[in-house]
C-alpha positions as CSV (number, residue, x, y, z in Angstrom):
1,X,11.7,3.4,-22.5
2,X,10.1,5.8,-20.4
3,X,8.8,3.9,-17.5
4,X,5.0,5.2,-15.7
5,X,4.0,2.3,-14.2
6,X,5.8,2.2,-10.9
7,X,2.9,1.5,-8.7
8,X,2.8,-2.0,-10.2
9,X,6.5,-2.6,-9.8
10,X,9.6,-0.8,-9.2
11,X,13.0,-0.7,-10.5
12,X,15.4,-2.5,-8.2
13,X,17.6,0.7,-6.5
14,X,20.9,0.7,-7.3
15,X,21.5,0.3,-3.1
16,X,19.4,-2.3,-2.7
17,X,21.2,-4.1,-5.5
18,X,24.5,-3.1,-4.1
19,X,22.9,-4.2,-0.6
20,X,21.2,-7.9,-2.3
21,X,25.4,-9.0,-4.1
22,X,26.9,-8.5,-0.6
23,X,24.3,-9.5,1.2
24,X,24.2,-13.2,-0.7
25,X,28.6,-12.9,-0.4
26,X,28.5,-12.4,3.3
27,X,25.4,-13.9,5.2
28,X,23.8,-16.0,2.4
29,X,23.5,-18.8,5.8
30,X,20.3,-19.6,7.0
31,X,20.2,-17.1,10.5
32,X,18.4,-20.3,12.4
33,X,22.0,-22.5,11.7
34,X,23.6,-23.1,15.5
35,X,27.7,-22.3,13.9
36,X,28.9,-19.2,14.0
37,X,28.0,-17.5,10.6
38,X,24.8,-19.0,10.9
39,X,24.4,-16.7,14.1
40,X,26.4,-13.4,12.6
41,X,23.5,-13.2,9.3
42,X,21.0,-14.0,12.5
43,X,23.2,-10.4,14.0
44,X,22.5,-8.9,10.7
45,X,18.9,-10.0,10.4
46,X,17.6,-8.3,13.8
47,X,20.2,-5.0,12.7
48,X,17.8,-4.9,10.0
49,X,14.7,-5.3,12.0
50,X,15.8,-2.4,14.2
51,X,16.3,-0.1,10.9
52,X,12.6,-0.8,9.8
53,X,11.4,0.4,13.3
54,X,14.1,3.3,13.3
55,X,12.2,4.2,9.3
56,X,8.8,3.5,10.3
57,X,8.4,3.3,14.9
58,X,7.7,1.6,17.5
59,X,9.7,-1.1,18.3
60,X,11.3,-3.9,16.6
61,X,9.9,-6.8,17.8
62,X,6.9,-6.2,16.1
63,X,7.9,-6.2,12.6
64,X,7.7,-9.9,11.0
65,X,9.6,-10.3,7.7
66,X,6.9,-11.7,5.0
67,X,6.8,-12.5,1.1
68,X,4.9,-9.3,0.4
69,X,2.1,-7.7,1.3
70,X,-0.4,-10.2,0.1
71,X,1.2,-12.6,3.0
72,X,0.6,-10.0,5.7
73,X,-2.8,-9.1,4.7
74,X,-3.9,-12.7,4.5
75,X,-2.2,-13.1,8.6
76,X,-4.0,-10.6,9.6
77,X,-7.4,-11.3,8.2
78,X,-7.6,-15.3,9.0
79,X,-6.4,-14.5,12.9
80,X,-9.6,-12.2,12.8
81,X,-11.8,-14.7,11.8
82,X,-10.3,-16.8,14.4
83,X,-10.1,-14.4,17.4
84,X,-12.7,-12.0,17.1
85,X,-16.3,-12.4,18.0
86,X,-18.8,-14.7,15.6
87,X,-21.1,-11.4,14.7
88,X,-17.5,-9.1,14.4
89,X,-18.0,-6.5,11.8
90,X,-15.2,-5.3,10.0
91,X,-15.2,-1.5,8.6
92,X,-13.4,-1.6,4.9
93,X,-12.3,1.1,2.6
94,X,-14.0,-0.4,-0.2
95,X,-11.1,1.0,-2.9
96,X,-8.4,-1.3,-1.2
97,X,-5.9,-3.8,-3.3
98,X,-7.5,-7.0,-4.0
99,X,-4.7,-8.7,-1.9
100,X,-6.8,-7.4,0.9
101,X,-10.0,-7.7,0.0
102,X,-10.5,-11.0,-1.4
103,X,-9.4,-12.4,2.6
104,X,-12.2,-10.5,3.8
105,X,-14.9,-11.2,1.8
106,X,-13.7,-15.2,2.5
107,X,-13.6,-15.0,6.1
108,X,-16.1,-12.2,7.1
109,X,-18.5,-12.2,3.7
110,X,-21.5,-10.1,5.1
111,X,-20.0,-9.0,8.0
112,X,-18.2,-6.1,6.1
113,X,-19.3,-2.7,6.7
114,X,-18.1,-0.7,3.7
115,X,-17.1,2.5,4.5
116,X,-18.5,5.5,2.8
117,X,-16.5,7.6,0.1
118,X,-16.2,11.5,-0.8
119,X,-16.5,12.5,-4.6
120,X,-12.9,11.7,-4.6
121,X,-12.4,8.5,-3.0
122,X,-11.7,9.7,0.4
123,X,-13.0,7.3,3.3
124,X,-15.4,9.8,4.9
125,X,-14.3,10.2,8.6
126,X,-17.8,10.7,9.6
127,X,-18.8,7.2,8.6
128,X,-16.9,5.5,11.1
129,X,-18.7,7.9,13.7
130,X,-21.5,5.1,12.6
131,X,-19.0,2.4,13.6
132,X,-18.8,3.7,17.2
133,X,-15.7,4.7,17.4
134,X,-16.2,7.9,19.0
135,X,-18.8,6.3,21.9
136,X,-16.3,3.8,22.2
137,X,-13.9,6.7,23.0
138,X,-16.5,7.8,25.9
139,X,-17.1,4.5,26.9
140,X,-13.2,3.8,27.2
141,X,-13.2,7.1,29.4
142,X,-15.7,5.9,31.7
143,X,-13.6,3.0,32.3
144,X,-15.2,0.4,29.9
145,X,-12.2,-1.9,28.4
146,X,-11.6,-2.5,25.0
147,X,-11.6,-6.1,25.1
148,X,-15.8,-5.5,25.7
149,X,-16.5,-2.8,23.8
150,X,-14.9,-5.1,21.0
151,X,-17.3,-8.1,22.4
152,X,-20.3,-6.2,21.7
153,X,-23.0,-8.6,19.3
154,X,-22.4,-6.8,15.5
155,X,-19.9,-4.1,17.1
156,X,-17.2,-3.1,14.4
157,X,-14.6,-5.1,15.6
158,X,-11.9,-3.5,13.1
159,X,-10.6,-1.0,10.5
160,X,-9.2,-1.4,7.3
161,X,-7.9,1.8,5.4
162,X,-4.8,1.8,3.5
163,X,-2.5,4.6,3.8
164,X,-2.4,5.7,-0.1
165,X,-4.7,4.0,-3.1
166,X,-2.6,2.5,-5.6
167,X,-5.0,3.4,-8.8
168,X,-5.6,6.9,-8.2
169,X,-3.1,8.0,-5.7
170,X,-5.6,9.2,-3.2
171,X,-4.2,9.8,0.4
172,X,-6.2,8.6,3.6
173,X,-6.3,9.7,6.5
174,X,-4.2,7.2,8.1
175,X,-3.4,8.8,11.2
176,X,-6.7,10.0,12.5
177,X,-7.9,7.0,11.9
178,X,-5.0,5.2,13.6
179,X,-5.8,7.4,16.7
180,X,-9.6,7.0,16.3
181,X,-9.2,3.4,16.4
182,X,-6.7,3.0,19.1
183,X,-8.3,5.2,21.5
184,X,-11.6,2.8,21.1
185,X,-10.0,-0.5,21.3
186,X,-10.6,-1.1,17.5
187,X,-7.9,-2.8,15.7
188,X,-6.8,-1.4,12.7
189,X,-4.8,-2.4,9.3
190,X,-3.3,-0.3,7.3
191,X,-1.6,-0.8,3.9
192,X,1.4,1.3,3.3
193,X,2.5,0.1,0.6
194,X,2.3,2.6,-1.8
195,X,2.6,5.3,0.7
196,X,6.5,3.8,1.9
197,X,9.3,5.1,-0.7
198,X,7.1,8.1,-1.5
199,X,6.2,9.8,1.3
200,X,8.2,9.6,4.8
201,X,7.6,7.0,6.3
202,X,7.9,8.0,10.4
203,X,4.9,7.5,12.1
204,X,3.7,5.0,10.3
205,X,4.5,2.1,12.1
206,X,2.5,3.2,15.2
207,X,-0.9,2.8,13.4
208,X,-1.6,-1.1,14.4
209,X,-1.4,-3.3,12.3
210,X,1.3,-2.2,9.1
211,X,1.4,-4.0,5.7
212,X,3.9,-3.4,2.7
213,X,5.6,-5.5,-0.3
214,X,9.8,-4.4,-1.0
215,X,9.4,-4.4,-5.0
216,X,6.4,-1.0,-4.4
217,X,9.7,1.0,-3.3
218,X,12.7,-0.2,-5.3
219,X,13.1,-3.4,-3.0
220,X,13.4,-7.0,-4.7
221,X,10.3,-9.0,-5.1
222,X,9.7,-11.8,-2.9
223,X,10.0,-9.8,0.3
224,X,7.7,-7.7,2.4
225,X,6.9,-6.9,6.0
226,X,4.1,-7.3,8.4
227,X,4.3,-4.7,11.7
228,X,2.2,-5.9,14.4
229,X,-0.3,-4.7,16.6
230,X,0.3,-4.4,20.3
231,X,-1.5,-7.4,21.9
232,X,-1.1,-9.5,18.7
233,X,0.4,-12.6,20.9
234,X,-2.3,-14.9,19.1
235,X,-1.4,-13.8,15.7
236,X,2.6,-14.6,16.1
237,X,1.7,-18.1,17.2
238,X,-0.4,-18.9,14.3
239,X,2.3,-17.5,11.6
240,X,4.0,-20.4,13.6
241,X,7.6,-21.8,12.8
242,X,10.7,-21.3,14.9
243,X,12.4,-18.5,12.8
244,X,11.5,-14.5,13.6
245,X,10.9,-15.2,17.0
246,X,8.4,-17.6,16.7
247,X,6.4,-15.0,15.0
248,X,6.6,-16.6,11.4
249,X,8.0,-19.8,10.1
250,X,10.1,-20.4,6.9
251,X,14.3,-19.2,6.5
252,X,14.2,-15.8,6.3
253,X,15.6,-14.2,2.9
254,X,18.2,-12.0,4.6
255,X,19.5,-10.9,1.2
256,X,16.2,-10.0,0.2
257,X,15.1,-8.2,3.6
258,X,18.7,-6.3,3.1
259,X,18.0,-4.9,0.0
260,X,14.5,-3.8,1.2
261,X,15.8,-1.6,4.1
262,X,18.4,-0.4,2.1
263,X,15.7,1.4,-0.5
264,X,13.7,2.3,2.0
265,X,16.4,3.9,3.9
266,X,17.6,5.4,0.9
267,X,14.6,6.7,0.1
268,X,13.7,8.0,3.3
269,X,17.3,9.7,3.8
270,X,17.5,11.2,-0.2
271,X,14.2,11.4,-2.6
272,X,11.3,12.1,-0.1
273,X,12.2,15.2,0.4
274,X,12.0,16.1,-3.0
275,X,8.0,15.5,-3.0
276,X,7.3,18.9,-3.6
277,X,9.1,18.9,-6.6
278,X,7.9,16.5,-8.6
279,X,4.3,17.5,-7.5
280,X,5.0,20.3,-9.5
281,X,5.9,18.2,-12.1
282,X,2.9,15.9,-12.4
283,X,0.5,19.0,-12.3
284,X,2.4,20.5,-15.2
285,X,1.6,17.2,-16.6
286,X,-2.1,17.3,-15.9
287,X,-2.0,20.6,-17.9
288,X,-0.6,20.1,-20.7
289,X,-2.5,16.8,-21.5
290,X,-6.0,18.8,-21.2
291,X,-4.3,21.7,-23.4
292,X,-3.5,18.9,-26.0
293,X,-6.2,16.2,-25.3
294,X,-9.6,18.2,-25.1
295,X,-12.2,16.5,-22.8
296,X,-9.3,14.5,-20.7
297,X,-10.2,14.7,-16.5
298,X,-8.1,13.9,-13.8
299,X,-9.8,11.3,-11.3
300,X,-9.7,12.6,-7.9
301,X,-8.5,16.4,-8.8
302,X,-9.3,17.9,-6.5
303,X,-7.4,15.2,-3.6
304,X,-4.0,15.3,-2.2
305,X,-2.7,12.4,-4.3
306,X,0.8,10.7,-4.7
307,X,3.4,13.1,-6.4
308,X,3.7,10.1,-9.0
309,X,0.1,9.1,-9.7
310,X,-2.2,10.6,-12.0
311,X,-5.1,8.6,-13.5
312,X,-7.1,10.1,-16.5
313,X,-10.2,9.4,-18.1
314,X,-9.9,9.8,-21.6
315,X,-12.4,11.3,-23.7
316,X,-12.7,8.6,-26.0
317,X,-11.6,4.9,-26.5
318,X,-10.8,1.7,-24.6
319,X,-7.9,2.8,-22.5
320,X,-6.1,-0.3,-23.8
321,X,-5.9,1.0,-27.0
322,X,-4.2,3.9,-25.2
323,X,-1.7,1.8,-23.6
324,X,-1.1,0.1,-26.6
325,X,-0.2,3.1,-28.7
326,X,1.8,4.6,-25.9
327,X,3.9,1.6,-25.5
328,X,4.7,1.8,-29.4
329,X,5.8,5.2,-28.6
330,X,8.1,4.0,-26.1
331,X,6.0,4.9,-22.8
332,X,4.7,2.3,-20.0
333,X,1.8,3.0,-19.0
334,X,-0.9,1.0,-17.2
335,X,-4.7,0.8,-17.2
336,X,-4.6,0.4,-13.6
337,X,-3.9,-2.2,-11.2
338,X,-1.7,-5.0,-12.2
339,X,-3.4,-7.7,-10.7
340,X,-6.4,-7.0,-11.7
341,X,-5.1,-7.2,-15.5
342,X,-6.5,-9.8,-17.6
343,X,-9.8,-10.6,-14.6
344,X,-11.9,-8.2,-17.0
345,X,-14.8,-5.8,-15.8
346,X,-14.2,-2.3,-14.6
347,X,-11.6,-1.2,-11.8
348,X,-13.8,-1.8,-8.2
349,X,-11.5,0.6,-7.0
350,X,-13.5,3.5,-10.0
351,X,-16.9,1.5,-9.2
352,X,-17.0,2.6,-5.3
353,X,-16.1,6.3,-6.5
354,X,-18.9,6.1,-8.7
355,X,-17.7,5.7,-12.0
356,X,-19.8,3.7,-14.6
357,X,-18.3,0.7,-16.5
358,X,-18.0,2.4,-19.7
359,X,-16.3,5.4,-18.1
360,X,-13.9,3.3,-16.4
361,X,-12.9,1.7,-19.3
362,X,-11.4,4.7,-20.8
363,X,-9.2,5.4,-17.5
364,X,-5.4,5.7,-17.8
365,X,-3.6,5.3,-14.9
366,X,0.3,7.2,-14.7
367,X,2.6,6.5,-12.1
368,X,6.3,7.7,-12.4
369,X,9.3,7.2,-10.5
370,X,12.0,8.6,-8.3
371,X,14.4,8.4,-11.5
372,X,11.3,10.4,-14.0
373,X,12.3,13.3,-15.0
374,X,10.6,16.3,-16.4
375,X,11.3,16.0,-19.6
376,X,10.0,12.7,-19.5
377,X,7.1,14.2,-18.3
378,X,6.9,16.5,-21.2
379,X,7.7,14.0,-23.4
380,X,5.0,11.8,-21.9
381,X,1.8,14.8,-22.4
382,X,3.4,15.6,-26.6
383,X,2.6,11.6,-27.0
384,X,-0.9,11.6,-25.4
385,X,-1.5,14.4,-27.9
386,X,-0.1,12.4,-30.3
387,X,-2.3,9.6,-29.8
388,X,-5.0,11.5,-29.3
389,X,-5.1,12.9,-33.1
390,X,-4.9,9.0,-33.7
391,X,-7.5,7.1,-32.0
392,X,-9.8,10.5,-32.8
């Protein structure tokens, strides 16, 4: 079956498959073991460190193997609440995953500033001129440290914007935000998740605080990574534990964190390129479902989106019946996130870009893969029309 709902999960790559059966052959020891092949999967372990900071920068020591991105996110967050001041604000993209949010609203509850959006879901850089950031930056200049500017009662303490939105496929602008916030003294997290495997990945790992889950970019579940924030001494010691340097505690899945680098790097080293490409492909897409489904819009049109994410807003009925009709034509599709499936109530990430319940109820979210083709593409737009002429 045609498979469009890669932003919930991926396929595991045929590398990182290859990587995961030799991996378990040859180091399945636990790397903390004193013997020798205890210490030669420890050798492989920190090799594979080095290759996520080689993929994403800066250096290797800061990148703390996790479960997934949920993990990370939740790190981060409680060491805020622990470390920064009692009246911290924190700045939010209000159309990030759950796995972010939810630690937020539990730790800093009215203490989140939420950033304002464009038409198309776009944090608008202006808004965090409100946050400071920008007298920070003359304050910094003048010789203020960051350590007080970040003391300041209510001062916005830190940023959270992901990299790209995993419902709609909206880009941020990660890196001037990343400058923005270093430059003031703000720390910053940014989820890459859906950005890693898609788009390359260098520079990345220079923008504070990095989250990302394997299974987003053809990795195995179970395995993600945290990349730390310069001055982040606190955080290591309450992940706690003696493996990853003291930095996190629990054996490390080296199998696992294998197969990770190992789609990444293939990713990285033979698909990204190809962006352009299938760009093309998911616009001829958009087209051809508004030629044969009359009243259709594409959420956030006019954005630079992923090359693999389209969400539509049908012009008429529940988008699970959609879904469901698709899926007896032999295409996956999703009606948006996966773990918001089954809570009920519209998608907060199509509430904070202003769309009504009812409207959001009839949104279709697409997401295809390094392996799509275009003819499943094609194939994908004749049954939309299809459907269409049924649920008319």
């Amino acid at each position: 079956m045609p498979y469009f709902d890669h932003n919930a999960t991926t396929p595991l790559a045929a590398v990182a498959r290859e990587t995961w059966l030799r991996a378990q052959d040859e180091a399945w020891h636990n790397p903390s073991s004193p013997y020798r092949t205890g210490a030669q999967a420890k050798i492989r372990l920190e090799a594979a460190r080095e290759k996520f900071a080689i993929l994403l920068g800066d250096e290797a020591e800061r990148y703390v193997f996790t479960s997934g991105a949920t993990e990370a996110a939740n790190a981060v967050i409680a060491w805020w609440a622990k470390t920064l001041p009692a009246d911290a604000v924190i700045a939010v993209n209000p159309t990030e995953h759950p796995c972010v949010l939810e630690p937020l609203k539990n730790h800093f509850g009215n203490r989140i500033k939420w950033l304002k959006l464009n038409s198309e879901g776009i944090v608008d850089f202006n808004d965090l001129r409100v946050c400071n950031l920008l007298s920070d930056k003359l304050d910094r200049s003048a010789g203020v440290l960051g350590a007080e500017i970040a003391s300041r009662p209510g001062k916005v303490a830190a940023v959270v914007v992901m990299a790209a939105n995993n419902e709609t496929g909206v880009l941020q602008p990660w890196n001037e935000i990343a400058v923005a916030c270093a430059e003031a003294g703000v720390a910053y997290l940014c989820d890459a998740s859906q950005w890693l495997g898609k788009l390359p990945a260098g520079g990345v790992g220079g923008t504070g605080f990095v989250i990302a889950a394997g299974h987003k970019f053809g990795g195995p579940k179970g395995v993600g990574l945290l990349k730390l924030a310069p001055q982040s001494e606190g955080l290591r010691a309450q992940l706690g534990g003696g493996q990853e340097r003291g930095q996190r505690g629990g054996t490390e899945d080296f199998p696992g964190i294998a197969a990770m680098g190992a789609a990444l790097a293939d990713a990285e080293q033979k698909k990204v390129f190809l962006e352009t490409e299938r760009l093309t492909w998911r616009e001829e897409f958009e087209r051809e479902v508004a030629a044969m489904v009359p009243g259709v819009r594409v959420v956030a049109a006019g954005a630079d989106r992923l090359w693999n994410t389209v969400s539509l807003v049908m012009p008429f009925a529940d988008n699970t019946r959609w879904v469901t009709r698709l899926d007896k034509r032999g295409f996956q599709v999703s009606t948006g996130s996966a773990c918001a499936t089954g809570k009920g109530g519209p998608s907060h990430v199509l509430a904070a870009m202003g769309f009504d319940a009812e409207t959001a109820k009839r949104v279709v979210r697409v997401s295809s893969g390094w392996e799509t083709t275009r003819e499943d593409w094609q194939a994908l737009a004749t049954a939309f029309g299809a459907v269409a002429g049924e649920l008319r």
